[in-house]
BADRENTOR-260781 format. One line per field, with one value per residue (C-alpha): x, y, z; residue in three letters; residue number from 0. Coordinates in Angstrom, 3 decimals. Layout:
BEGIN
px	[X:...];
py	[Y:...];
pz	[Z:...];
type	[ALA:...];
seq	[NUM:...];
//
This chain:
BEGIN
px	[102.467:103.470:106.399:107.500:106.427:108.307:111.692:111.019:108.802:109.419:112.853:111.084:109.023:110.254:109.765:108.331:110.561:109.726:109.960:109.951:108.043:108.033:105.048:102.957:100.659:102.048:100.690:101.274:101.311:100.738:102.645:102.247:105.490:105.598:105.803:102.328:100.312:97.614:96.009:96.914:96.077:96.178:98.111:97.756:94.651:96.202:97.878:101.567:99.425:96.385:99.865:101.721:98.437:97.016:100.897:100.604:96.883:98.136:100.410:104.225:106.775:108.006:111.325:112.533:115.374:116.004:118.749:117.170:117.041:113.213:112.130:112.039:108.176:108.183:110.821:108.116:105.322:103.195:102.442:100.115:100.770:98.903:95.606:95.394:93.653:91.364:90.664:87.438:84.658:82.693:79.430:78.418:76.315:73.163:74.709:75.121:78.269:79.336:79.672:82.827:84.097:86.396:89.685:87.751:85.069:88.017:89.891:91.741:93.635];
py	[134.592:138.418:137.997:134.900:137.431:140.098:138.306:136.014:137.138:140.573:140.453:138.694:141.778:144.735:148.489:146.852:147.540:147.019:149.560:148.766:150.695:149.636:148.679:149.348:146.620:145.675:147.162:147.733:151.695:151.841:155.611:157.341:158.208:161.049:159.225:160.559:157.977:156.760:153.512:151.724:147.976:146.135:142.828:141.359:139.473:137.951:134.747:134.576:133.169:136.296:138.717:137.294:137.338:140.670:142.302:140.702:141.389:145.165:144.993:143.807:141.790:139.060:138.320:133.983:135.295:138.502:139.122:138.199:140.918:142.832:143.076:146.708:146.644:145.865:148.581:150.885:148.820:148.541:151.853:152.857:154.164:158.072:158.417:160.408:163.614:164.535:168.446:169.448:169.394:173.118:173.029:174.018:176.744:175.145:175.016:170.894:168.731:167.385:163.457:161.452:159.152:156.277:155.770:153.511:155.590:158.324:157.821:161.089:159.333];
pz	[81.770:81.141:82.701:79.978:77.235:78.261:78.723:75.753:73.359:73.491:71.976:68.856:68.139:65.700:67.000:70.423:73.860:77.361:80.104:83.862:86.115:89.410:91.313:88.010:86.303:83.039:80.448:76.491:75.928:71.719:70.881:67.605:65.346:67.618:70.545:71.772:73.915:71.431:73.616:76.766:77.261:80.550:80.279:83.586:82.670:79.824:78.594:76.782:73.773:74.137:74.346:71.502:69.053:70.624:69.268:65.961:65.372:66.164:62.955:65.098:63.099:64.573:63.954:64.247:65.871:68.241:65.306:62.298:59.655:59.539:55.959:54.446:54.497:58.268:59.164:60.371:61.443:62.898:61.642:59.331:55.798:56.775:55.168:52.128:52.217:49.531:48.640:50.186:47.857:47.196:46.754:42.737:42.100:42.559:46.222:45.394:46.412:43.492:43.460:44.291:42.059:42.415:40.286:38.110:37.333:36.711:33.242:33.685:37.401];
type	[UNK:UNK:UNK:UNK:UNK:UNK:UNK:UNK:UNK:UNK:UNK:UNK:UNK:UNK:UNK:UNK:UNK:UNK:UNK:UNK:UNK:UNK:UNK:UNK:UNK:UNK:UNK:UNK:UNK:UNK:UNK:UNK:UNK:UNK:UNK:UNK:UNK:UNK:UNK:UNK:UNK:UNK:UNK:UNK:UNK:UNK:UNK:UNK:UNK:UNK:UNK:UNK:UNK:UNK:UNK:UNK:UNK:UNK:UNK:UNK:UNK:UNK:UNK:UNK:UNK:UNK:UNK:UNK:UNK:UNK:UNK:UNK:UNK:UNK:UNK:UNK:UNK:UNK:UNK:UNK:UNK:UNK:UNK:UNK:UNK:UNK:UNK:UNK:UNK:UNK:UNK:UNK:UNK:UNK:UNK:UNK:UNK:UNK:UNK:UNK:UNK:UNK:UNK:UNK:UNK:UNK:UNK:UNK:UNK];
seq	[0:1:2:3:4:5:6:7:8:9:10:11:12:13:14:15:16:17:18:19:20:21:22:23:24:25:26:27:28:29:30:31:32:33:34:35:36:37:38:39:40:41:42:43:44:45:46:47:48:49:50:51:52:53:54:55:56:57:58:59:60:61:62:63:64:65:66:67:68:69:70:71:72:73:74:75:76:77:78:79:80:81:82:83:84:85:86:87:88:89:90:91:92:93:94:95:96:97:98:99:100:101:102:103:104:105:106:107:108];
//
């Protein structure tokens, strides 16, 4: 089952690539845009069908062909857009965090 994902599946799948380790149990290693390790999954356990919806419930495109063209908004996934950090709220005077409002409830955004 892994091994018909890996030699026909795989080549489907934008930003995913296989790497043979000898004598190791398959496994999908998820990296950051850093390449630092973020989660490893065993596979061995698995169907080709868990595999396949397991990569595209994790945010993979998958391509109809190995050479069909990956729309722009795919070209990094499955990464995530970064959060947006908001300035850390002060407490007032009165030693109170003042309230956080959404967008709507913000005409000056």
């Amino acid at each position: 089952q892994v091994k018909a994902f890996v030699t026909q599946d795989i080549p489907l799948y934008h930003n995913l690539e296989m790497k043979h380790l000898p004598g190791a149990d398959p496994e999908l290693v998820l990296l950051s845009l850093r390449y630092e390790e973020l989660e490893r999954i065993p596979l061995s356990d698995m169907t080709r069908e868990e595999i396949n919806q397991l990569v595209q419930d994790l945010g993979f495109y998958r391509k109809e062909t190995p050479e069909a063209p990956v729309p722009e908004e795919f070209q990094f996934a499955p990464a995530k857009p970064l959060p947006i950090l908001l300035p850390r709220q002060e407490p007032t005077t009165d030693g109170k965090i003042p309230p956080k409002w959404d967008n709507e409830e913000r005409p000056d955004l």
